[in-house]
C-alpha positions as a Markdown table, in Angstrom:
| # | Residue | x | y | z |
|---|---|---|---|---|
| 1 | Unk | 14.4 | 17.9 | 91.9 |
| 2 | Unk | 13.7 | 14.4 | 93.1 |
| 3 | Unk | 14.8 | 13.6 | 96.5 |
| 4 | Unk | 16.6 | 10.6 | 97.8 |
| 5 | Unk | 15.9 | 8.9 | 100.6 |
| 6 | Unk | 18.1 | 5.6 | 102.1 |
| 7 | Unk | 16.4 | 4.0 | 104.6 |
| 8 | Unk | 19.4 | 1.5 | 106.8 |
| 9 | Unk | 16.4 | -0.9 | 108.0 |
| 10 | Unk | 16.6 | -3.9 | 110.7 |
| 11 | Unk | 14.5 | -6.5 | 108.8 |
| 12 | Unk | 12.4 | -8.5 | 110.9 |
| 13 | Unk | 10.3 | -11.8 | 110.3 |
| 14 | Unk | 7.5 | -12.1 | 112.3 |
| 15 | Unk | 5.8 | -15.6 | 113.3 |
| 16 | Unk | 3.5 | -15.4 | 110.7 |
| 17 | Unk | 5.9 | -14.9 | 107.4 |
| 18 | Unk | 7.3 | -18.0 | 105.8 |
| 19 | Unk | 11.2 | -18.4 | 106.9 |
| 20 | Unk | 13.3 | -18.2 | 103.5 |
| 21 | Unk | 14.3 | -21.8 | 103.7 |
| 22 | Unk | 10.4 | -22.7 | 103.1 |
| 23 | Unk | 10.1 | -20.2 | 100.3 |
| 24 | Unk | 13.1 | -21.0 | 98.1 |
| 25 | Unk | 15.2 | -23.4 | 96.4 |
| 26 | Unk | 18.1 | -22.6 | 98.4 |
| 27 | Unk | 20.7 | -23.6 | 95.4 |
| 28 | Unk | 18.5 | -22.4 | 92.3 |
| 29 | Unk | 18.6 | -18.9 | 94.4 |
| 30 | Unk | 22.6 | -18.8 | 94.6 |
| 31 | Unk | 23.1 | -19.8 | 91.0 |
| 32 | Unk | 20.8 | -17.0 | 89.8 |
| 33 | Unk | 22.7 | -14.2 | 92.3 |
| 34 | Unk | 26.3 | -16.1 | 90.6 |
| 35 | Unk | 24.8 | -16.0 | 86.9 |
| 36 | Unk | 23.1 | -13.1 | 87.1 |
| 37 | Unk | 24.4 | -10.5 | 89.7 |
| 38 | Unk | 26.4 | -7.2 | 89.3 |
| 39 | Unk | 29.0 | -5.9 | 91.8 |
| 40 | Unk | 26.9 | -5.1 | 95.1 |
| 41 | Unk | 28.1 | -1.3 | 95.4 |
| 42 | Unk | 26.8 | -0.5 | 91.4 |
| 43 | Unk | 23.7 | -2.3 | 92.9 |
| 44 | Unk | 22.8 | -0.6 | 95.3 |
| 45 | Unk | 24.0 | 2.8 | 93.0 |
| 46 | Unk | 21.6 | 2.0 | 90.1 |
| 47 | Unk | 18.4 | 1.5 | 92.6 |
| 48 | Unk | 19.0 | 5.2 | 94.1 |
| 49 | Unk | 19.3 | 6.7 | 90.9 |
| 50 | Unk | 15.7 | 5.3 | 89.5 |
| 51 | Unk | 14.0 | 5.2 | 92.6 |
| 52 | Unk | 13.2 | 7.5 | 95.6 |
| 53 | Unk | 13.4 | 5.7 | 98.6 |
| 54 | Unk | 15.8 | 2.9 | 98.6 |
| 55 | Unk | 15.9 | 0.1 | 102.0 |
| 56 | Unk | 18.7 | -1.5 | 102.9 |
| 57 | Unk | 18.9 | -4.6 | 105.3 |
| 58 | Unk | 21.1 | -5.0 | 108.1 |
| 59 | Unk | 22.2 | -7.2 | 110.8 |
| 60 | Unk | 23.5 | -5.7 | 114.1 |
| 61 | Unk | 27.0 | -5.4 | 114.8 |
| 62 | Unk | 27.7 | -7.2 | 111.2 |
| 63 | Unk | 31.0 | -5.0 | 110.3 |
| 64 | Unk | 30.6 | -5.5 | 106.5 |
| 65 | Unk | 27.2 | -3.3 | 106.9 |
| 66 | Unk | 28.3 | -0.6 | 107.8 |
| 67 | Unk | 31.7 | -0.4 | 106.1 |
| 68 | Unk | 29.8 | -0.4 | 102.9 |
| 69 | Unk | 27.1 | 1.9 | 104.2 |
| 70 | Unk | 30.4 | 4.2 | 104.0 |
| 71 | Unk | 31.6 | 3.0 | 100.6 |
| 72 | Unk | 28.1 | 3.8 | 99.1 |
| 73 | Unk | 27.7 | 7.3 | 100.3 |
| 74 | Unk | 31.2 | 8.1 | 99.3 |
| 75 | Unk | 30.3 | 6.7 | 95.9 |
| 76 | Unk | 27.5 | 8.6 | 95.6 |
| 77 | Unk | 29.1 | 11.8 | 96.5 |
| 78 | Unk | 31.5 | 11.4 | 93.5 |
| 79 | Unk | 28.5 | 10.6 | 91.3 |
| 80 | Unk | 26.5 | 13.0 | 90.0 |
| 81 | Unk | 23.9 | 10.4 | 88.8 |
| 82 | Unk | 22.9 | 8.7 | 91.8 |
| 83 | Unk | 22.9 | 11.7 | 95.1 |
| 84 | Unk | 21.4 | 10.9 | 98.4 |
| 85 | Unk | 19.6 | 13.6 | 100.1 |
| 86 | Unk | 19.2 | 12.5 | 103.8 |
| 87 | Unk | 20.3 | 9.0 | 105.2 |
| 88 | Unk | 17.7 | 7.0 | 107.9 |
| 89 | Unk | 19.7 | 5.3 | 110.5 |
| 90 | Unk | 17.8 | 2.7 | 112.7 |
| 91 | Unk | 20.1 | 2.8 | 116.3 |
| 92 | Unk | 19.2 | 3.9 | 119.7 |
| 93 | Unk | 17.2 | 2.4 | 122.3 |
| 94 | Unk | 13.9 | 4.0 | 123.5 |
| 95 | Unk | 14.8 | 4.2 | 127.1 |
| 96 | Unk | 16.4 | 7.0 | 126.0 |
| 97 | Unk | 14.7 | 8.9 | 124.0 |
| 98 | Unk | 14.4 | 12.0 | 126.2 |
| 99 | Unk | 18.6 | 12.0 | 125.2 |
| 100 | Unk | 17.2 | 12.3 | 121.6 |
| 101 | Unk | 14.7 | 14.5 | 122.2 |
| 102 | Unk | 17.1 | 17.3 | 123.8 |
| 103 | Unk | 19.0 | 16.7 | 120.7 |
| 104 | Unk | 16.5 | 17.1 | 118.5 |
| 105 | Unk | 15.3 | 20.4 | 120.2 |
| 106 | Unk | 19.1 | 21.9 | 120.7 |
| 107 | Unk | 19.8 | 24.9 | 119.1 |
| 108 | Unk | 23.3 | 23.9 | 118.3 |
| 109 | Unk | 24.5 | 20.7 | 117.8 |
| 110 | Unk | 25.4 | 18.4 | 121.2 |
| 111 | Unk | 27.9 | 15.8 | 120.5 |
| 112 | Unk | 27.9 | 15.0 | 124.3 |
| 113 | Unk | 24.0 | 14.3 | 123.8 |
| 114 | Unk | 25.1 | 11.9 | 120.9 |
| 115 | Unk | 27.6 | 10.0 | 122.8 |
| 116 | Unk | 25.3 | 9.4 | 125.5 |
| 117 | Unk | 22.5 | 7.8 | 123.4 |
| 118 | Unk | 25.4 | 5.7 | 122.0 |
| 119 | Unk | 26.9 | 4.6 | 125.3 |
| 120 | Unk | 23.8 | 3.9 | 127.2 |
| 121 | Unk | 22.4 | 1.4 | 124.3 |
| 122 | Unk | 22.6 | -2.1 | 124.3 |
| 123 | Unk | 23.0 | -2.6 | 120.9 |
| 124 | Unk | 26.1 | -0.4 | 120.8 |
| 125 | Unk | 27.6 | -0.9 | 124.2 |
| 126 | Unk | 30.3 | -3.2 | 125.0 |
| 127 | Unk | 30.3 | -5.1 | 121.9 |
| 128 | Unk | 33.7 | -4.3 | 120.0 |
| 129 | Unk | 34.2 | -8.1 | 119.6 |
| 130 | Unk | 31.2 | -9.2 | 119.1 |
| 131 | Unk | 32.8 | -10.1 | 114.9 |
| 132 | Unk | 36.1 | -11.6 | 116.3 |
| 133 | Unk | 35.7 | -15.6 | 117.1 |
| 134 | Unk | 39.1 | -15.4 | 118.8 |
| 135 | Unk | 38.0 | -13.1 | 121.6 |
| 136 | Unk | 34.8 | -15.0 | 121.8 |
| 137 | Unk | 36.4 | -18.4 | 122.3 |
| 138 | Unk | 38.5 | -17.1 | 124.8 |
| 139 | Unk | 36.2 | -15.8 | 127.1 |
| 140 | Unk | 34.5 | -18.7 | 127.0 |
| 141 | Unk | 37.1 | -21.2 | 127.3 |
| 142 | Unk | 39.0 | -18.8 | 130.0 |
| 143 | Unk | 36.2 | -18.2 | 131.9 |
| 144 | Unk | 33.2 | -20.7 | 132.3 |
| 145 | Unk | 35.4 | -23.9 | 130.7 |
| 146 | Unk | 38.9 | -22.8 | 132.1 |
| 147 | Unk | 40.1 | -25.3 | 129.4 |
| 148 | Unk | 40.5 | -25.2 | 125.4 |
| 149 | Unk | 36.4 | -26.6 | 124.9 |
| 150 | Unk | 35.5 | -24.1 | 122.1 |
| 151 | Unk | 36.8 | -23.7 | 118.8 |
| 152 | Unk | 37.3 | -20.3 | 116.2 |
| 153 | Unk | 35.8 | -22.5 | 113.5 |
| 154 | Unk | 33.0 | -24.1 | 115.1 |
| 155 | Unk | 31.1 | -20.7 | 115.9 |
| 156 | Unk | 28.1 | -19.3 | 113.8 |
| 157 | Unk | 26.7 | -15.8 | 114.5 |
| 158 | Unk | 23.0 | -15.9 | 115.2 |
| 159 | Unk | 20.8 | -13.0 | 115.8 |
| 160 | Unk | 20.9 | -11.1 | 118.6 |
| 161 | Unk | 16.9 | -10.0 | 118.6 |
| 162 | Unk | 14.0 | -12.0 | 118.8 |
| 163 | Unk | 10.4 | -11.7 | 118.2 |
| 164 | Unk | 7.4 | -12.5 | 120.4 |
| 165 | Unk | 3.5 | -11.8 | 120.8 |
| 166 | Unk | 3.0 | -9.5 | 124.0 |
| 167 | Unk | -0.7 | -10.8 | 125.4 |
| 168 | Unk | -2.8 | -8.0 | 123.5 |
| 169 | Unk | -0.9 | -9.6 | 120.5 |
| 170 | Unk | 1.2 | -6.6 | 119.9 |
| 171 | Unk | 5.1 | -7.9 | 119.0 |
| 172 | Unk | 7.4 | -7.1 | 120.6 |
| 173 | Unk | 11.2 | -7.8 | 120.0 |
| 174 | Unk | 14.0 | -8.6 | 122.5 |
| 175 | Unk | 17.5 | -7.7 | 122.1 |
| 176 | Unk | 20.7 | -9.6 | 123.1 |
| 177 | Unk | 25.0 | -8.3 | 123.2 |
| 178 | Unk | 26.1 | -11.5 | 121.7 |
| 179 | Unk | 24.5 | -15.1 | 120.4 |
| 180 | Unk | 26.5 | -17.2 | 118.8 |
| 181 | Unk | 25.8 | -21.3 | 117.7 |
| 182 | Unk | 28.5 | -24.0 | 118.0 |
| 183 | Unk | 29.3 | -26.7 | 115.9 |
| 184 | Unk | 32.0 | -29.0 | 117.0 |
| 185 | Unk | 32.2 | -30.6 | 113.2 |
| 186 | Unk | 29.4 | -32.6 | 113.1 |
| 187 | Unk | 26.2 | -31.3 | 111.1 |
| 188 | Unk | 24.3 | -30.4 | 114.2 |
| 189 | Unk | 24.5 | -27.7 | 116.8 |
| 190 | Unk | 26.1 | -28.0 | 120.0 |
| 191 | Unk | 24.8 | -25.2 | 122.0 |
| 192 | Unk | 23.6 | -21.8 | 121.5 |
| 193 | Unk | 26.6 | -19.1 | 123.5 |
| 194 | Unk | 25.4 | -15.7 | 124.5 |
| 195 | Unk | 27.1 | -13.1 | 126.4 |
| 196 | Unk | 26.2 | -10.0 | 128.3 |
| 197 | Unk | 28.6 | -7.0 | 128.6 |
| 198 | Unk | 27.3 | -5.2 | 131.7 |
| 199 | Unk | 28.5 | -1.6 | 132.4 |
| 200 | Unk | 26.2 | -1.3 | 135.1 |
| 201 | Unk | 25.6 | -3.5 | 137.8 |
| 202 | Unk | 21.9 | -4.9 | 137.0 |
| 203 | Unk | 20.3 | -5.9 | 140.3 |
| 204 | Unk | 17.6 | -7.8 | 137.6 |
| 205 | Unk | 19.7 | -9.5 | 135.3 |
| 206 | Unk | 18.6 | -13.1 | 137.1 |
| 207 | Unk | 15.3 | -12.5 | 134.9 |
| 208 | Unk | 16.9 | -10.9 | 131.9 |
| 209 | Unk | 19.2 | -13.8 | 131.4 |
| 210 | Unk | 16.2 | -16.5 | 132.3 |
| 211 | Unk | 14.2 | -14.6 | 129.0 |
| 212 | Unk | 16.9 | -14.5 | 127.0 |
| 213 | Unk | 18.0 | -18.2 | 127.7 |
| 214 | Unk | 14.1 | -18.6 | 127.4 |
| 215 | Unk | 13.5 | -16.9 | 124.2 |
| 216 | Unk | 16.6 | -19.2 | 122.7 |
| 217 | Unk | 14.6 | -21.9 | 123.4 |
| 218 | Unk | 11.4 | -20.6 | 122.1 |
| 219 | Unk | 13.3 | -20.0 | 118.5 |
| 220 | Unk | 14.3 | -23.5 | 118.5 |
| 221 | Unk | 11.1 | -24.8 | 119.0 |
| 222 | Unk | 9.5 | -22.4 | 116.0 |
| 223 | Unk | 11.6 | -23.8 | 114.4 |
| 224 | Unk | 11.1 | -27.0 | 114.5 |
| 225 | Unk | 14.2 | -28.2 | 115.5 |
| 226 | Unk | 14.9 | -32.2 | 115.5 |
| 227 | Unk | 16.4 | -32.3 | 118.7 |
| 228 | Unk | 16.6 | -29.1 | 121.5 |
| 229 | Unk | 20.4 | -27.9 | 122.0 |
| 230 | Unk | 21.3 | -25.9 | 124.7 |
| 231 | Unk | 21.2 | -22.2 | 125.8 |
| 232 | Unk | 24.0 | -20.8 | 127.8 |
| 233 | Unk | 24.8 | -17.6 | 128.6 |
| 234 | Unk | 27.6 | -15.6 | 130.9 |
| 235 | Unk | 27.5 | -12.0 | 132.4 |
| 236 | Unk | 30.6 | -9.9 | 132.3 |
| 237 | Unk | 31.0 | -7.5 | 135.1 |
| 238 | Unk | 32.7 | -4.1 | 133.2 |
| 239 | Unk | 32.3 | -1.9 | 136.2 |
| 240 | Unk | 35.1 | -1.0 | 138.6 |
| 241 | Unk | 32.3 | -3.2 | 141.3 |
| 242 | Unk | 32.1 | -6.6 | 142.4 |
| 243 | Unk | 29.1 | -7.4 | 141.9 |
| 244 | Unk | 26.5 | -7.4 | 144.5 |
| 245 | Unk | 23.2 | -7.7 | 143.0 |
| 246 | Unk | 21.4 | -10.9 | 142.5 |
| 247 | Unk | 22.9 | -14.0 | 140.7 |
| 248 | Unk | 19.5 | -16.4 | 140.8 |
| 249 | Unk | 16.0 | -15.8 | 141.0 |
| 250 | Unk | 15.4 | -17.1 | 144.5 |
| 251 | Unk | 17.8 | -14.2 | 145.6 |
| 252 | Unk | 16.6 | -11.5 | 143.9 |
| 253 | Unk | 12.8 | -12.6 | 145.1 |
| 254 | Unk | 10.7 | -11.1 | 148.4 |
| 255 | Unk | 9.3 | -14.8 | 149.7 |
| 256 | Unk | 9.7 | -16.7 | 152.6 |
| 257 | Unk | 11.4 | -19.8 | 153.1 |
| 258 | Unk | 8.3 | -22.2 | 153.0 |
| 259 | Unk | 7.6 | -20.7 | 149.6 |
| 260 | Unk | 11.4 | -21.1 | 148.0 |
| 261 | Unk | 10.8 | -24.7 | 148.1 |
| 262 | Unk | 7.9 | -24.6 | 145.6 |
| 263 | Unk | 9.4 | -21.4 | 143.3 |
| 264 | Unk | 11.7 | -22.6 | 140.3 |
| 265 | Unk | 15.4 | -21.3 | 140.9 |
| 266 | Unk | 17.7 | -19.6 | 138.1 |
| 267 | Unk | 21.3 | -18.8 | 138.5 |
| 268 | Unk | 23.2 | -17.0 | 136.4 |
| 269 | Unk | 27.2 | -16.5 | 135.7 |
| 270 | Unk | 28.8 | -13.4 | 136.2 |
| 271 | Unk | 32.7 | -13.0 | 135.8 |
| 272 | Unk | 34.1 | -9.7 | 137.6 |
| 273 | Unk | 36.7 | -9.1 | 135.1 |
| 274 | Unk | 38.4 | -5.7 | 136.8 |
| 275 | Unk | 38.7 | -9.0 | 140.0 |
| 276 | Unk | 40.1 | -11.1 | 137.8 |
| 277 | Unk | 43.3 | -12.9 | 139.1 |
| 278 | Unk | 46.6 | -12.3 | 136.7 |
| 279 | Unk | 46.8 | -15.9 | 136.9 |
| 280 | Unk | 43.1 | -16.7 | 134.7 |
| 281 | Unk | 44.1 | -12.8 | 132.9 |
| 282 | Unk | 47.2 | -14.3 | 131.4 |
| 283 | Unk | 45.6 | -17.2 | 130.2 |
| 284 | Unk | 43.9 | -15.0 | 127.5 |
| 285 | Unk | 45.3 | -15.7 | 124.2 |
| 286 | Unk | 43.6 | -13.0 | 122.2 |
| 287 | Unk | 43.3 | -9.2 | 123.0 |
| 288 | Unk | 40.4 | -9.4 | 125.9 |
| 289 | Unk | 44.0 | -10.3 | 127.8 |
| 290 | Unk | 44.6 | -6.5 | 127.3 |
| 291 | Unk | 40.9 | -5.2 | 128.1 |
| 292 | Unk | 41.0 | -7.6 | 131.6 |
| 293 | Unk | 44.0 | -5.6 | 132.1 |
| 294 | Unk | 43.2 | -2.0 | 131.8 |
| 295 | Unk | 40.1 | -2.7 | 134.0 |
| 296 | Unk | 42.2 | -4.5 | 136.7 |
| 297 | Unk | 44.8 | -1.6 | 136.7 |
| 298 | Unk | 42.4 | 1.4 | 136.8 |
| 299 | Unk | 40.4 | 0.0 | 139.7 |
| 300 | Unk | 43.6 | -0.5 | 141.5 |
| 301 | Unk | 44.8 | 3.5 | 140.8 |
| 302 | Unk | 47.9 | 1.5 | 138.7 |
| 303 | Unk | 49.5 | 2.4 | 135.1 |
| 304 | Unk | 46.6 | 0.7 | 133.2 |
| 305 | Unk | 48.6 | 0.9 | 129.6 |
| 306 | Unk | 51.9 | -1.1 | 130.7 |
| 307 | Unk | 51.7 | -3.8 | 128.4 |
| 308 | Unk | 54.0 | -4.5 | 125.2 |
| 309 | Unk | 52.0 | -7.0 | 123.6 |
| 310 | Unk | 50.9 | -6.6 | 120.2 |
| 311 | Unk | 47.3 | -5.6 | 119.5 |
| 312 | Unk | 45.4 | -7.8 | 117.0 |
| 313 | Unk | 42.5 | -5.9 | 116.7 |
| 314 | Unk | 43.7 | -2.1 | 118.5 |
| 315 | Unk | 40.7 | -0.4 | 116.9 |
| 316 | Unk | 38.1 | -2.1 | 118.7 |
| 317 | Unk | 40.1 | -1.8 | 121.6 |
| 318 | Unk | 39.9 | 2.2 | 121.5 |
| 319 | Unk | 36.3 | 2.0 | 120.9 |
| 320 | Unk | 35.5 | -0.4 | 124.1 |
| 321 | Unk | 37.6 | 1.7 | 125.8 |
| 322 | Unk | 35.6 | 4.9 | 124.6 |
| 323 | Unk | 32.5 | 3.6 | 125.5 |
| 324 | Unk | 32.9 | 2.3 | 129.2 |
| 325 | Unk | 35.1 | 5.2 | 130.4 |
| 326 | Unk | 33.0 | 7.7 | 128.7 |
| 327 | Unk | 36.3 | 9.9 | 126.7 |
| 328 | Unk | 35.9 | 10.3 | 123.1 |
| 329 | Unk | 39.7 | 10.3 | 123.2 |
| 330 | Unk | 40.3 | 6.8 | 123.0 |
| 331 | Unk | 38.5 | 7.0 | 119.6 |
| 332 | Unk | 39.0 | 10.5 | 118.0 |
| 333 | Unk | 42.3 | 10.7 | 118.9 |
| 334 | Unk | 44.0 | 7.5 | 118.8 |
| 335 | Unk | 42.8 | 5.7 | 116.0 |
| 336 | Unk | 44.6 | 7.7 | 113.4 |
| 337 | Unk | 47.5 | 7.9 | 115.2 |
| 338 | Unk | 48.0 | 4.2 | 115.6 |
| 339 | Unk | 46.5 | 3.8 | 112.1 |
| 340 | Unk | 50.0 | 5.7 | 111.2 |
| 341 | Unk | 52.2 | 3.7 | 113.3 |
| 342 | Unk | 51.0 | 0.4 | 111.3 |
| 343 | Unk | 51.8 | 1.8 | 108.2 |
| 344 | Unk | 54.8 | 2.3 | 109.2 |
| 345 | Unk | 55.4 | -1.1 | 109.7 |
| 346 | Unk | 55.0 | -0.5 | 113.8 |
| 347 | Unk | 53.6 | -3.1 | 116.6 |
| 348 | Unk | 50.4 | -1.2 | 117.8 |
| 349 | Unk | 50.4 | -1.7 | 122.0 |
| 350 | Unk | 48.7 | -0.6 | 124.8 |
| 351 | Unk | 51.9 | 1.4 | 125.5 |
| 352 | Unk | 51.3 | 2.5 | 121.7 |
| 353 | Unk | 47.5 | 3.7 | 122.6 |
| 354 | Unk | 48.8 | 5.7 | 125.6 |
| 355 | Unk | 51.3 | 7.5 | 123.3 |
| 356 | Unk | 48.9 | 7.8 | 120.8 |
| 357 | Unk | 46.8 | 9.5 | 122.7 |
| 358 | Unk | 49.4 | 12.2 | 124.5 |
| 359 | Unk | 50.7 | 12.8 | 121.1 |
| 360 | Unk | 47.7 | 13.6 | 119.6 |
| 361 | Unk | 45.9 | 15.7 | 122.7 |
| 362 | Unk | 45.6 | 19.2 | 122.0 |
| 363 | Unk | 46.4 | 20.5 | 125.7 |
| 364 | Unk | 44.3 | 23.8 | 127.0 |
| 365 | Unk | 47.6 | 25.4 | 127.6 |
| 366 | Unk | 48.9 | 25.0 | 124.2 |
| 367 | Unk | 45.6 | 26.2 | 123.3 |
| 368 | Unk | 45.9 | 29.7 | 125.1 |
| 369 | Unk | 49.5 | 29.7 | 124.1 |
| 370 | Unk | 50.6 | 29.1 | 126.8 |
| 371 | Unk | 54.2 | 28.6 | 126.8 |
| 372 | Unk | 54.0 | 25.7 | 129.8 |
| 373 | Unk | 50.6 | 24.7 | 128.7 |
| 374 | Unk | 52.1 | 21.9 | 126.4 |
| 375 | Unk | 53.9 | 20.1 | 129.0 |
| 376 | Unk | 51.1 | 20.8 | 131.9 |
| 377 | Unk | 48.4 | 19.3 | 129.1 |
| 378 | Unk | 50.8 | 16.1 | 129.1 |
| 379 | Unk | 51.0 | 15.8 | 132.6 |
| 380 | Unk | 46.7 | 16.3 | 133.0 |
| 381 | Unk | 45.9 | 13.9 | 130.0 |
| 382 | Unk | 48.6 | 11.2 | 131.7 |
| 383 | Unk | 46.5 | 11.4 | 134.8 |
| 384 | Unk | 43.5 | 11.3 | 133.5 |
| 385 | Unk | 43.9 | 7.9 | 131.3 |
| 386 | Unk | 45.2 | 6.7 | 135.0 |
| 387 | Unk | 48.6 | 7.0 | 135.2 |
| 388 | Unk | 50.3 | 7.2 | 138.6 |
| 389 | Unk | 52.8 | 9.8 | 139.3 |
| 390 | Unk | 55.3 | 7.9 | 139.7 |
| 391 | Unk | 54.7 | 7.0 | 136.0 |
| 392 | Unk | 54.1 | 10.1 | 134.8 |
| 393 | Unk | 57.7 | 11.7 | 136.1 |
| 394 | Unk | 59.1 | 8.5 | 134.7 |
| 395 | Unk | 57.9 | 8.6 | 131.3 |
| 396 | Unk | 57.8 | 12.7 | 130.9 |
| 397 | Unk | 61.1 | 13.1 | 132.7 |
| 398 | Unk | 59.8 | 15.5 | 134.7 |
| 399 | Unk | 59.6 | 16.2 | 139.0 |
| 400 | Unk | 57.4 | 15.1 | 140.7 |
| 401 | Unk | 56.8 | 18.4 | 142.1 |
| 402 | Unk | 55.7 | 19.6 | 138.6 |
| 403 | Unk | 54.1 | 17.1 | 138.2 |
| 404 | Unk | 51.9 | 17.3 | 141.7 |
| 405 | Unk | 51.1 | 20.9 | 140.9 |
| 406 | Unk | 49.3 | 19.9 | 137.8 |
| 407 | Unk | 47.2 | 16.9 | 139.0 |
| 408 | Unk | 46.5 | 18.6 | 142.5 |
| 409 | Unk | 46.4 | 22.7 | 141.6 |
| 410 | Unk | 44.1 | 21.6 | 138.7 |
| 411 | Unk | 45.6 | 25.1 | 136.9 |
| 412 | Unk | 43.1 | 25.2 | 133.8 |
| 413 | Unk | 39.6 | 24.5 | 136.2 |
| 414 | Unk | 38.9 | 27.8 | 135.2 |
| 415 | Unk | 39.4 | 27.9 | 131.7 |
């Protein structure tokens, strides 16, 4: 039996291989693809069933990949013509790769291995937005403007790795969260925005953001650019921290004070968001309103779901909040549920997502059968998304005395 292979590849284009633009007629290319194309999905289906190893190009954090990624394999499963064998899936970063190893060498399968490889990476940490010019903008114009400077239409996404020669000559490639260009209407580009989702305080990022910002700079000049625009780029603090570390070269630096004078400074931008006053929170206009919200409320011990305000994109929201608190539940069980609730015809909230989430938990209790264990589950899943008890007797309409002995007994530690 033949086997099938498809490989999910990052294609990259070294110094030394002709950009696109040189090598084609740009419009001849289109009208060929318009004339003479077939749907993309019975593409893709016709290559796997007359060859064995079939590459696919992708762009990081471009939703469209992966959503038809999902669409082929499901095709292929209901096609007896065209089966795939075993899917190659470039992610990951190789810090760590001992995560991957353990999971390799695990006798059983760890999903908490899995999760970890996926939260500590840069690629696929923090960057729920990173397709959604309305959250972009208003970072932006929120934060470093603090006026209405940017505009949805007027952003371009631009790769988030670059490629350079190490000094043995050996490439090496550099990855950023978010790059995007701006275009304020003319034909030429404004500036190049970047932005760095932190969920660690990085006492180095001084230097990281100077080769970034650097390396920006670097493309523009491969590519010949007619005139240089410029490279700006802002550090969000997602920790439950102020942050401490380094903001500029000169601090983060072991020289003495005759020596600043002659050493280049660098500062960076970093925005504490969990810090953020209400005052700059409401000014948010598109859902990172909500996210500078349930920061600012679980730092300070408070409700962090109280909010009414309708969700625009609630999926990404789960998945951000899955990946910097470290609980699956945010994803696994609240997506569906809210998923449901629009069908309906229902406004998804971050009151909804709390709900979701209680309704859809599967308490220990009600596991053991446990005739209390249902409400007790409740009570411990509340507290653990951050509820106060105050808010927990309030929305459960239950005492606080119950409601004490569950947080504080902790009755299922031994389970």
């Amino acid at each position: 039996m033949n086997r099938i292979y498809l490989l999910i590849l990052l294609l990259i284009v070294s110094s030394n291989i002709s950009t696109a633009q040189d090598c084609l007629d740009t419009e001849s290319y289109y009208q060929y693809i318009k004339n003479n194309g077939q749907p993309h999905l019975e593409y893709v289906l016709d290559k796997i069933r007359s060859h064995s190893v079939v590459a696919i190009g992708e762009d990081h954090w471009i939703d469209a990949h992966p959503q038809f990624l999902c669409e082929l394999i499901t095709a292929s499963a209901q096609d007896s013509t065209a089966n795939i064998d075993a899917v190659a899936v470039e992610f990951g970063s190789e810090r760590y790769q001992y995560l991957a190893d353990s999971l390799i060498k695990s006798p059983v399968y760890r999903e908490d291995l899995v999760f970890k490889i996926l939260q500590y990476t840069p690629d696929d940490l923090g960057n729920p937005y990173k397709e959604y010019a309305d959250v972009f903008v208003d970072i932006y114009n929120h934060l470093l403007f603090e006026k209405e400077y940017l505009q949805e239409k007027g952003l371009q996404n631009d790769a988030t790795q670059s490629v350079y020669h190490s000094e043995n000559g050996e490439i090496r490639f550099q990855d950023r969260d978010i790059i995007k260009k701006y275009n304020d209407g003319t034909n030429y580009v404004i500036a190049n925005f970047g932005i760095e989702n932190q969920a660690v305080i990085d006492k180095t990022m001084p230097i990281r953001v100077m080769h970034y910002d650097a390396s920006g700079y670097h493309k523009q000049m491969k590519e010949k650019a007619a005139s240089v625009y410029p490279v700006i780029t802002i550090v969000l603090n997602l920790t439950e921290k102020r942050w401490t570390a380094p903001k500029s070269v000169h601090e983060l630096v072991t020289m003495n004070e005759k020596m600043k004078q002659y050493v280049q400074d660098y500062q960076i931008k970093v925005f504490d968001i969990a810090y953020l006053p209400d005052k700059i929170i409401e000014s948010f206009k598109s859902d990172f309103k909500e996210i500078a919200y349930f920061l600012k409320r679980k730092r300070q011990g408070k409700n962090p779901f109280d909010s009414t305000r309708k969700l625009k994109h609630y999926r990404e929201v789960l998945e951000f909040m899955s990946a910097f608190t470290q609980d699956k539940r945010y994803r696994e069980l609240g997506i569906a549920y809210l998923e449901e609730v629009e069908k309906k015809g229902g406004e998804v909230t971050m009151c909804r997502v709390a709900d979701a989430l209680v309704n859809q938990g599967i308490s220990q209790g009600m596991e053991l059968g446990r005739k209390e264990g249902f409400l007790d589950g409740r009570i411990q899943m509340l507290a653990d998304l951050g509820y106060q008890t105050e808010d927990i007797v309030e929305k459960l309409h239950v005492s606080r005395e119950l409601v004490e002995r569950v947080i504080y007994e902790h009755p299922y530690d031994d389970i």
